[in-house]
C-alpha positions in Angstrom: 67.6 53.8 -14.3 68.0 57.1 -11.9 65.5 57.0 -9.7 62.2 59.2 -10.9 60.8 61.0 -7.9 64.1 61.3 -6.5 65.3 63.4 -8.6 62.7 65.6 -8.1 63.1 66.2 -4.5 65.1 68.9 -3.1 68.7 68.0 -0.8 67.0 67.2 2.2 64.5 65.7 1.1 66.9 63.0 -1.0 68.7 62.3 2.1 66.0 61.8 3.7 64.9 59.6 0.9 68.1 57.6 0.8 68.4 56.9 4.9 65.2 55.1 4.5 66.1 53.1 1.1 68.9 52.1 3.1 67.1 51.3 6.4 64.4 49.4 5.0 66.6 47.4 2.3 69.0 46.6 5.4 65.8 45.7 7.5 67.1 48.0 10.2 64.5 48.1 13.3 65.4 51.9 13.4 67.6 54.2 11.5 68.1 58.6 11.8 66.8 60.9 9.2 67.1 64.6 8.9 64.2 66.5 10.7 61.2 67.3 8.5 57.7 66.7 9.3 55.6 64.0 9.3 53.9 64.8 6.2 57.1 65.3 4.4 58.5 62.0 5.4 54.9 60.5 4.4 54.7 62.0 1.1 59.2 60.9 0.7 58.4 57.3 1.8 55.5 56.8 -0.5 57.8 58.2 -3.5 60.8 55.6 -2.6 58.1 53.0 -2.8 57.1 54.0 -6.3 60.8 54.6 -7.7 61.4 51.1 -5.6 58.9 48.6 -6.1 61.4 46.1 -5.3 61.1 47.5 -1.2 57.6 45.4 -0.8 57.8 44.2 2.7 58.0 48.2 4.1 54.4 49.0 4.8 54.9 52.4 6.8 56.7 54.0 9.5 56.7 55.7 13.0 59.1 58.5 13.9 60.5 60.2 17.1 61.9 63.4 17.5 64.6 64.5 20.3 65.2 67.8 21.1 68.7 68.5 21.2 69.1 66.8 17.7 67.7 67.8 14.4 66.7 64.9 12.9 64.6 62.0 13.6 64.3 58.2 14.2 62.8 56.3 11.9 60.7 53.1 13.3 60.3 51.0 10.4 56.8 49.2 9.9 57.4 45.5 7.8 54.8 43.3 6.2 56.5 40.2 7.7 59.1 38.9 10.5 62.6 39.5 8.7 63.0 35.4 8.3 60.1 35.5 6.3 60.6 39.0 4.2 63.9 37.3 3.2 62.5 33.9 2.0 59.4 36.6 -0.1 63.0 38.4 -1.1 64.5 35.3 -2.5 61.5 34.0 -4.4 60.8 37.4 -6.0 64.3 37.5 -7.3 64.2 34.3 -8.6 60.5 34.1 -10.2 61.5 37.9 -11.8 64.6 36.4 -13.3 63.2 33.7 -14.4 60.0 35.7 -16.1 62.3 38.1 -18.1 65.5 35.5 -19.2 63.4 34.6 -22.8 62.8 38.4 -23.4 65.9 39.5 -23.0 67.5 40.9 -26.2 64.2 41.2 -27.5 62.5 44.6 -29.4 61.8 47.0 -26.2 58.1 47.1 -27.7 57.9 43.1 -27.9 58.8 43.5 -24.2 56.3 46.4 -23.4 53.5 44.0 -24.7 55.2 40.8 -23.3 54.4 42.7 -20.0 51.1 43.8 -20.6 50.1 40.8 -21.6 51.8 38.6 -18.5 49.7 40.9 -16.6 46.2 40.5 -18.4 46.5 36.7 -18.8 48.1 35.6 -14.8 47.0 38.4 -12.5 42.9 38.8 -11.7 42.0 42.1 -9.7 41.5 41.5 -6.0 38.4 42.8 -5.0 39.1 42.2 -1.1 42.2 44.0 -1.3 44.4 42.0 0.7 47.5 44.1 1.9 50.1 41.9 -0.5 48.0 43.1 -3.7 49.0 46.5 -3.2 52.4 45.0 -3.7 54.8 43.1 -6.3 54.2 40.2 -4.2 50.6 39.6 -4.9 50.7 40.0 -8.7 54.4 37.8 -9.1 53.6 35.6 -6.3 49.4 35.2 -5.6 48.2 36.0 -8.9 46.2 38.9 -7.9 46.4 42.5 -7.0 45.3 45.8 -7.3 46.0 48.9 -9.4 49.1 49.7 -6.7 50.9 46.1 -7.0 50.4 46.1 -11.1 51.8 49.2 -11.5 54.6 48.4 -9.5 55.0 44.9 -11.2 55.1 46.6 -14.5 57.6 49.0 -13.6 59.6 46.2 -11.9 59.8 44.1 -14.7 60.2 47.0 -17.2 63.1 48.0 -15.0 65.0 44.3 -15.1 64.3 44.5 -19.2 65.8 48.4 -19.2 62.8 49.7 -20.5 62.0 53.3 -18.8 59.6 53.2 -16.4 57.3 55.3 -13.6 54.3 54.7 -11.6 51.7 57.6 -11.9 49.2 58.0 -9.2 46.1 59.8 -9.5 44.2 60.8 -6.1 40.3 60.6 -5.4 38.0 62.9 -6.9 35.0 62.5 -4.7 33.0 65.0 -6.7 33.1 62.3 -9.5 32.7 59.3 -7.0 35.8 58.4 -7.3 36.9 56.8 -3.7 40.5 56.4 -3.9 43.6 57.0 -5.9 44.5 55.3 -9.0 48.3 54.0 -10.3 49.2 53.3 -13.9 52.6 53.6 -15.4 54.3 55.8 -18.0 57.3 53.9 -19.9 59.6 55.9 -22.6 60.3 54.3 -25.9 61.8 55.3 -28.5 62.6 58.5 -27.3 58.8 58.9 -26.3 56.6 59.0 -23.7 53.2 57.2 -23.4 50.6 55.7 -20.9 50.0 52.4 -20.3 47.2 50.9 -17.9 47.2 47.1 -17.5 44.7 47.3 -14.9 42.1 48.9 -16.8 43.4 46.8 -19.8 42.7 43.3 -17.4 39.4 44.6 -16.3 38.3 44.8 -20.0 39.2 41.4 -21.0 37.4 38.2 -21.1 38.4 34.4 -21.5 41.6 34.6 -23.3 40.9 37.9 -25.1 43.5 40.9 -24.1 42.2 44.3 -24.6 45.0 47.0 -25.4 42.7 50.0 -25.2 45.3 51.9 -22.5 48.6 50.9 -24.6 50.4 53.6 -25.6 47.8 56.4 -25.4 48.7 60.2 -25.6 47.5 62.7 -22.9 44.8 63.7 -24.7 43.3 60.1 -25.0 44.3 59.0 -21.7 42.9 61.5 -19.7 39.8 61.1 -20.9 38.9 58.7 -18.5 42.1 58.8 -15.8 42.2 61.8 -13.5 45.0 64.0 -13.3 48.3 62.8 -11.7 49.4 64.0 -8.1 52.9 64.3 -9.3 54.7 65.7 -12.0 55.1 63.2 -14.7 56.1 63.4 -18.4 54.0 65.2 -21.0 52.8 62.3 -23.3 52.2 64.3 -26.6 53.0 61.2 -29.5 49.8 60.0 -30.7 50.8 57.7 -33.1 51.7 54.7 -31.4 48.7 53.6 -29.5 47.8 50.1 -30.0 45.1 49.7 -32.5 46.9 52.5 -34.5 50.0 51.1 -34.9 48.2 47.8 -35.7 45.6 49.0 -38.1 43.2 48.5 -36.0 42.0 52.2 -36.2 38.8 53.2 -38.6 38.2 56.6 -39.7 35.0 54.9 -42.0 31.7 52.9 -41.4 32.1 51.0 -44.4 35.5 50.1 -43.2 33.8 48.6 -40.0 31.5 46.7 -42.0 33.6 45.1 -44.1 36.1 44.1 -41.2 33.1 42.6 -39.0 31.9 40.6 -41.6 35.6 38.5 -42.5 35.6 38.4 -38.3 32.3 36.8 -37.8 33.0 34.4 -40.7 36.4 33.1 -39.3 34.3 33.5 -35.7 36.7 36.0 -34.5 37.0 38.8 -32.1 37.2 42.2 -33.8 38.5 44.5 -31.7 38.9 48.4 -33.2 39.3 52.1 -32.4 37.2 54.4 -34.1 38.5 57.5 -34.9 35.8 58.7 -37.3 34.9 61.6 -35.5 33.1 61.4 -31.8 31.5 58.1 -31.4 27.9 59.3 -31.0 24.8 56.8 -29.9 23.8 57.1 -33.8 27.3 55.2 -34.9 26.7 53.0 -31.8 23.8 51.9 -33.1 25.4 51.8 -36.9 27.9 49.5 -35.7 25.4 47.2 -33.9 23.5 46.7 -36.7 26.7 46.0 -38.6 27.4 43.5 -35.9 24.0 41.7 -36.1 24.5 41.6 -40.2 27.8 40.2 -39.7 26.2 37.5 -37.5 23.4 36.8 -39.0 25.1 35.8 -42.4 26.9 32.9 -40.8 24.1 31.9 -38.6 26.0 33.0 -35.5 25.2 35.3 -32.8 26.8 38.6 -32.7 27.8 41.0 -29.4 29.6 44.4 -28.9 31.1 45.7 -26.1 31.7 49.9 -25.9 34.6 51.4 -23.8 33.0 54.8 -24.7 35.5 57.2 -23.2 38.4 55.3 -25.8 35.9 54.8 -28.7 37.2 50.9 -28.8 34.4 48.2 -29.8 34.5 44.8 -29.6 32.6 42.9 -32.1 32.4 39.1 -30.8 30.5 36.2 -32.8 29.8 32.5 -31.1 26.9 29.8 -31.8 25.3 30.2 -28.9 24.1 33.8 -27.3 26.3 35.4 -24.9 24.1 37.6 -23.1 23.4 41.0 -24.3 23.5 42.0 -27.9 25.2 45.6 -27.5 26.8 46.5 -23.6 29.1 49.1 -22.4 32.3 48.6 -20.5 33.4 50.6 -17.5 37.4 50.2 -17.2 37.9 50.3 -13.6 36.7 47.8 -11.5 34.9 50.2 -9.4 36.9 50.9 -6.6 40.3 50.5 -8.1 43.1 50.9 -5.7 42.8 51.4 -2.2 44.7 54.4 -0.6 
């Protein structure tokens, strides 16, 4: 796949972008680059890392500058002593081929969910925010990371199954309390674009239940609750292949719901659906909870529903014992999602 951001930069900023691929894949102690600022070199290092996921030991840089030359020397910053970035080398290559070898071949949308699920069931947010979670390694190798490392883990994996891929970042908004930026993915399929947040998908989820309320979405739905992207990225404008749509999962009519949570609560199943009905007012929130509590009490079970308001996706759950509050509303985003 050609490289995303690259090929968005300008001539000197590409070979700018390709002295320090090559320095930091070769683990050079220092390399040249042409002569542009700090900020550009900043902003052209933190684009290889997101077209290059696969770069996870290079954590920053210094820089000097000599006067009778125009360009610069790179200092490279690393994560680990080059022994050990080579050992973390070999073991992502070797846990990445051995993830992807049964998918191979497969439907690119069997892959796209084989992804998102790997994610939601093996990989728990890291609240402490270790520096490795902001990288492939803490996902593929720890089990944990942060908006950063997923995003990168998806596109890494996406990338070894040929499935087009970028990271999107979104920067802080503190007028909305929003601390620090946020990174999701955009893959093409089918000739289309569409957004898809595993990390706001793995907050959502509980026990062995995967949520799929940021598969596929269109701008328009995504946005709702993502801020705008620092970077140009694809327009996605297809809205009909987000998750619940494409598996019927999608209600337009209350008696529709009603009839669906009743066969779930007596098979004692999650139902998880989108409404599309119109706006998803507190009126139909309350609709639905009733439906819920119907649904329950004519097994003898106890009923629940979870809201991620800003999708309009409800969960209806039913279980013999109580599990806490009747009717509560998600927040997909961990709080403080992704350091800077």
């Amino acid at each position: 796949m050609e490289p995303y951001y690259y090929n968005q930069m300008n001539k000197q900023e590409q070979a700018a972008y390709y002295a320090m691929k090559e320095g930091f894949t070769s683990l050079a102690p220092s390399f040249r680059a042409p002569g542009l600022t700090g900020r550009e070199l900043s902003d052209i290092f933190f684009k290889l890392r997101l077209d290059c996921p696969e770069i996870f030991y290079g954590t920053g840089f210094r820089y000097r500058s000599h006067p009778a030359s125009a360009g610069v020397e790179i200092l490279p910053e690393y994560l680990f002593e080059k022994p050990k970035i080579l050992t973390h080398k070999k073991a992502m290559q070797a846990r990445l081929s051995k993830l992807v070898r049964p998918m191979a071949g497969k439907d690119e949308k069997e892959q796209e969910l084989w992804i998102h699920d790997f994610i939601c069931t093996n990989v728990r947010y890291d609240k402490l925010k270790k520096p490795y979670s902001h990288e492939i390694i803490g996902p593929l190798g720890q089990g944990v990371g942060v908006c950063e490392g997923i995003a990168k883990t998806v596109k890494l994996l996406c990338d070894a199954l040929g499935i087009w891929c970028v990271i999107a970042v979104s920067d802080a908004n503190p007028e909305k309390r929003i601390k620090y930026r946020h990174a999701w993915n955009v893959v093409r399929l089918g000739g289309a674009y569409y957004h898809l947040d595993a990390t706001f998908d793995n907050s959502l989820g509980q026990g062995n239940a995967i949520r799929y309320d940021y598969v596929n979405l269109d701008d328009r739905r995504f946005f709702r609750d993502h801020e705008p992207a620092m970077y140009p990225i694809p327009a996605c404008s297809d809205k009909e292949r987000g998750y619940y749509r494409e598996k019927k999962l999608s209600f337009t009519k209350t008696d529709e719901v009603r009839k669906r949570m009743r066969q779930a609560a007596k098979k004692k199943r999650i139902l998880t659906f989108c409404w599309r009905g119109g706006y998803l007012t507190r009126e139909l929130v309350k609709e639905f909870a009733a439906f819920c509590e119907e649904a329950a009490g004519e097994t003898g079970a106890y009923g629940a529903l979870r809201i991620n308001w800003p999708q309009a996706v409800l969960e209806a759950s039913f279980s013999e014992t109580p599990s806490g509050q009747a009717v509560m509303f998600q927040e997909a985003n961990e709080g403080e999602i992704c350091g800077e």
